[in-house]
C-alpha positions, 0 to 999 in steps of 0.5 A, a space after each residue: 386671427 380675425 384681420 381687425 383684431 390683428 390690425 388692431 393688435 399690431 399698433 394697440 398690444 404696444 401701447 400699455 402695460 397691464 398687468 392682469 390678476 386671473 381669477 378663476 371662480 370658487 367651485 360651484 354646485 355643478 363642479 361638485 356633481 362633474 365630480 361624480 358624473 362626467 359630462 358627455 360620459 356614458 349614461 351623463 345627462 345635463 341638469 337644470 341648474 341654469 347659472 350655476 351658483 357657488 356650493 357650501 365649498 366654494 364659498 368657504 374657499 372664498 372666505 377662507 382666501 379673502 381671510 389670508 389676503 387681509 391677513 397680508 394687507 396688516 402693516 406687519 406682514 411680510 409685503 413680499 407675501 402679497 400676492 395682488 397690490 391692492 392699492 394699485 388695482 384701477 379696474 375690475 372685469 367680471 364675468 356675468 354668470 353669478 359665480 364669478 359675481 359670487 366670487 369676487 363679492 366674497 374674495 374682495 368684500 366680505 368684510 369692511 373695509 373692502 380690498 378694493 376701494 369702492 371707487 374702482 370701476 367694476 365693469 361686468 363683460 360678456 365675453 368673460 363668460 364661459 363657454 356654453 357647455 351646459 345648463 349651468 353655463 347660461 346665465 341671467 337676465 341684467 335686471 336679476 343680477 343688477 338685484 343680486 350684485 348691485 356693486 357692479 356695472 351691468 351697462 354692457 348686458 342687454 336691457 331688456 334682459 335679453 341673453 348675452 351669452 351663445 344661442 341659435 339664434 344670437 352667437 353674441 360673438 362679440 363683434 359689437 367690441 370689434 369695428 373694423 375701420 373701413 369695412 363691415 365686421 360682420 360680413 368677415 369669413 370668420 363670422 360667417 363661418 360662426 354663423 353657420 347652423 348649428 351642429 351638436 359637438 358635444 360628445 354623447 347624445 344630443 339629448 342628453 343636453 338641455 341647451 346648445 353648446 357654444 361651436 369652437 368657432 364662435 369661442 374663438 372669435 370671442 376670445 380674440 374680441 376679448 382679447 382686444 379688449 383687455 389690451 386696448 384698456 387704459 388701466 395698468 394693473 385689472 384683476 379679472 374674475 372669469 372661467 377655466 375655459 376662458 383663462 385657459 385659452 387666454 394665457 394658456 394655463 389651467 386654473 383651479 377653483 380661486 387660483 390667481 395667476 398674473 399675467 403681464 399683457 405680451 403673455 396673453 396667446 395670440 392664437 386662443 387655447 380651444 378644446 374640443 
């Protein structure tokens, strides 16, 4: 673990006691292609679908579970059936890929009222997005999404519509959210180790991607970066809309398409899940 965020860690992973509600995003078109063409198998090649949107079945699963959630919140239902304490939620994470702005969007205000109170932060962040495999994993401009989804906080993507997720040339790491006291992050052995050139990893032929993949080293440091940042949060009780490689190497745990799991802060992995 990079040293700031173990320092950190140490006094701050004490402090609160968040209770997170995971949510893993509705399938997607490109799940539905993965379905039938394995990435970085034999004869695979990458399509051109750039921040992949949620398919027909993706958006019935969401409308679907947010039916069955409301159905719990009616005053004769069974409390104990309640999988998310919607009056307690104080803050929503969301990742910037349109899918799990989708999602949230269908899960939680498909209908009015919305489960979640208006009044309740909810904060975009970029280091809940994905690791960069493929097309699909990049995203879009702040202005775009702000357009699409104008119930959320962008303010923590670039303004001038630069990208937030991995490129050659920016690794958007995270270490903006991670100061270390008395020294200079970005001189660490960990950054500069993310920093180095790029190297296909993938499996298959370089060509057969339309975009750079995000390095191991570079995920993993995003993740101890956002897992400061999940811990050092004031609210008690955050429902986070992200990713299966994300969640995964978080908590540890593989999530389906909607799944919600909830996981208690001294749960969270301190060394993240990576696969290669």
């Amino acid at each position: 673990m990079h040293s700031c965020v173990r320092r950190f860690l140490s006094t701050a992973c004490h402090k609160y006691e968040q209770t997170f509600y995971f949510i893993r995003h509705g399938t997607t078109e490109m799940n539905e292609i993965l379905k039938t063409m394995e990435w970085g198998t034999d004869g695979f090649t990458d399509v051109a679908l750039w921040d992949t949107r949620l398919s027909a079945a993706g958006l019935s699963q969401t409308i679907e579970l947010h039916e069955t959630w409301r159905k719990q919140c009616l005053p004769e239902a069974d409390a104990a059936l309640r999988v998310i304490p919607w009056d307690k939620i104080d803050l929503v994470l969301c990742s910037p890929l349109s899918r799990a702005l989708q999602t949230y969007t269908s899960l939680v205000q498909h209908a009015m009222p919305p489960l979640i109170d208006d009044q309740v932060p909810k904060v975009v962040h970029p280091l809940l997005r994905e690791r960069l495999y493929l097309a699909s994993d990049t995203g879009s401009g702040r202005s775009v999404l702000e357009s699409n989804f104008p119930h959320f906080n962008f303010s923590l993507l670039p303004k001038d519509d630069s990208a937030w997720w991995y490129t050659i040339d920016n690794n958007n790491v995270g270490t903006e959210f991670a100061t270390e006291e008395g020294g200079d992050v970005n001189n660490s052995k960990e950054i500069k180790n993310a920093n180095t050139s790029y190297e296909e990893w993938r499996p298959g032929h370089p060509s057969s991607y339309l975009c750079p993949g995000e390095p191991g080293s570079v995920f993993k440091l995003r993740l101890e970066y956002l897992r400061r940042v999940l811990l050092t949060r004031p609210e008690r009780h955050i429902l986070v809309v992200a990713h299966w490689g994300v969640l995964r190497g978080l908590t540890g745990h593989d999530f389906r398409n909607c799944e919600v799991k909830i996981v208690k802060a001294d749960a969270l992995l301190e060394e993240s899940i990576i696969d290669s």
